[in-house]
Phi, psi and omega in degrees: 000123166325162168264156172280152137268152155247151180311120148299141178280161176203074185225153168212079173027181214250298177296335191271299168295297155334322157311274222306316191295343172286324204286343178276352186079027177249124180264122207286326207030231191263035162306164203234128183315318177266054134254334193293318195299328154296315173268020158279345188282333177312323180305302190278358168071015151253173170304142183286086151270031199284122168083033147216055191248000177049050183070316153231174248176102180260014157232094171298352174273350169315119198276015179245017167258332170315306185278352165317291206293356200277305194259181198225099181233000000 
């Protein structure tokens, strides 16, 4: 019998987004959690799309999506 997976979550706190974003060479200081997260996707050379997905999002692999589909910005 197969195993289940269970769906990783892929949302990350306020300290987690500040990691990735130092390990990218970006200094979050007192940045507001979606900008940082816009230049961390700029870093990484996708579109700043965080918090416009209206509810949905066709990259599902995005550790930022649980709080993407959340907000409104």
């Amino acid at each position: 019998m197969p195993s289940v997976k269970t769906k990783e979550k892929k949302s990350l706190k306020m300290p987690g987004v500040k990691q990735k974003a130092k390990a990218l060479g970006i200094t979050p200081g007192k940045m507001k959690k979606v900008d940082i997260i816009h230049a961390i996707q700029i870093a990484e050379g996708n579109r700043p799309c965080f918090g416009t997905s209206n509810g949905q999002c066709i990259y599902t692999d995005c550790c930022f999506l649980e709080d993407c589909l959340k907000i409104r910005i």
